[in-house]
N, C-alpha and C positions, 0 to 999 in steps of 0.2 A: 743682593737677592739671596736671600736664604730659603732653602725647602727642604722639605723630609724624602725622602726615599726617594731622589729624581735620580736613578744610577743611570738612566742612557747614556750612552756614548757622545751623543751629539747634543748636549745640551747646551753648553753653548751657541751654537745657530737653532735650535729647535727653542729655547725658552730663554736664555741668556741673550741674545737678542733684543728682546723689550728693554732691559736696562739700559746697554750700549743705546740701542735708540731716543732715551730718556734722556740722556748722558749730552747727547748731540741734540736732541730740541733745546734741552736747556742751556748748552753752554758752546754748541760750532762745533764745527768737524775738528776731529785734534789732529797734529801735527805728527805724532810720536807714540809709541804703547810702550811700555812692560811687560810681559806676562810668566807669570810664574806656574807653573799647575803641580798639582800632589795629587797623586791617585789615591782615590778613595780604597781603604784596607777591602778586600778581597774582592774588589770589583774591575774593572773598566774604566770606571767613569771617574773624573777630576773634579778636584775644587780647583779653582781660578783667581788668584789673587791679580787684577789687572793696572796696572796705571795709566793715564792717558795724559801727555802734555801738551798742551795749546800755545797759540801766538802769543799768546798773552802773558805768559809764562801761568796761565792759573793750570794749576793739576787736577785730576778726578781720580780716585780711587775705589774701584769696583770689586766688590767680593762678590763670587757665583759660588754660592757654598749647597751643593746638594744633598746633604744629609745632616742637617743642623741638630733636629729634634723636635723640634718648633712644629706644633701643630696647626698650625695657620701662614698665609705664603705672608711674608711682611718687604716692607720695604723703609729703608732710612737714607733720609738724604740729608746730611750734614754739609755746614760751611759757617765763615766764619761768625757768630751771633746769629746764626738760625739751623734750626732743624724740624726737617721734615717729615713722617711716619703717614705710610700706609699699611693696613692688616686686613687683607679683602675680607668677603664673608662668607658666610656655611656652605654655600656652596663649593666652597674652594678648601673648606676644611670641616671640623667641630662647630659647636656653639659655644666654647667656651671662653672665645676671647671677647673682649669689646667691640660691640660695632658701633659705628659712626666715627668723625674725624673730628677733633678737636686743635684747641692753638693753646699755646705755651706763652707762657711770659716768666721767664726766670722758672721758678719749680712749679708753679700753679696753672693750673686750667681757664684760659681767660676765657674762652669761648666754644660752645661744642652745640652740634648739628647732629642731630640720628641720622640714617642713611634708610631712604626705602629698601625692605628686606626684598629685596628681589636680585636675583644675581645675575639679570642683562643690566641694571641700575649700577647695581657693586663691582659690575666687572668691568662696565665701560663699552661692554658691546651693543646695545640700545643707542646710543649718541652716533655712535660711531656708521649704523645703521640709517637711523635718521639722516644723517648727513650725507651718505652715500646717493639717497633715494630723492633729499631736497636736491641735493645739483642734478642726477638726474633729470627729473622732471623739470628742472630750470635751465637745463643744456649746456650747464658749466662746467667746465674742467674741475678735477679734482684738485682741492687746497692743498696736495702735497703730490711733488712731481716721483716720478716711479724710481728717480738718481736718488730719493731720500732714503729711499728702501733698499738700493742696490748697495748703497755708500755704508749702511750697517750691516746687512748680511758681510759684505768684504772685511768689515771690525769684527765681528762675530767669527770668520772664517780664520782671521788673525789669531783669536783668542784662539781657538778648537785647534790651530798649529804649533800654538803656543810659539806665537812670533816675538819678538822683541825687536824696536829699530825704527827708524824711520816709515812714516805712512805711503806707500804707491799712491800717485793719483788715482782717483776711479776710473774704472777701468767698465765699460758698460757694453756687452757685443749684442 
């Protein structure tokens, strides 16, 4: 997760968060962390270099980099023969980058989508929205239990102590 001027103190549980969370939809709670931090030159706030290792022995490697340059938030998800990229939109930054999301095949662009310029569409909070309001009305429980969210804030609180070691079980009062 790279951004331009995010110095808060708390940014990993305030915004670093979402990644960690991405981390564990896509690949299970890990077993294990790394975390390294370097305080950003004359501020408070840290970059994050994280590792997470799973049962599986697969590794995740997360950089929480707050002051990159980069005028748009992006996102890369790499492994082994695929990669990932997200670079939200104007709302979240400039116009000067690319919108829409495209696929890759070796160096060329196999396949690419615009993206409705709207930034509940580009941000993801319209769906998320929607979803909320269909189970409501349908008297469902939510698709995602409240341990999902407690179990990455506790990653996130990891990160922000700059813990290294074995994971605690969740811990949920």
């Amino acid at each position: 997760m790279w951004r331009t001027n995010r110095l808060e103190t708390e940014f990993a549980t305030g915004t670093g968060i979402h990644v960690l969370d991405a981390i564990r939809f896509l690949m299970g709670n890990p077993e294990s962390i790394e975390v390294e931090a370097r305080l950003h030159e004359n501020t408070a706030a840290h970059d994050y270099l994280v590792r997470l290792k799973f049962a599986d022995a697969a590794i995740a490697e997360v950089s929480l980099m707050v002051d990159t340059g980069l005028r748009r938030e992006s996102y890369f998800l790499i492994a082994e023969g695929a990669t990932a990229e997200a670079t939200l939109a104007s709302a979240y930054s400039s116009d000067l980058c690319f919108q829409g999301d495209r696929q890759w095949a070796g160096e060329t662009i196999t396949e690419q989508h615009s993206l409705v310029d709207d930034p509940l569409i580009d941000g993801g909070f319209l769906g998320q929205y929607e979803e909320f309001f269909q189970l409501l009305a349908e008297g469902k429980p939510s698709t995602r239990p409240l341990s999902d969210a407690a179990y990455s804030m506790q990653l996130a609180e990891a990160v922000q102590r700059r813990f290294s070691g074995r994971l605690p079980p969740l811990v949920i009062e």
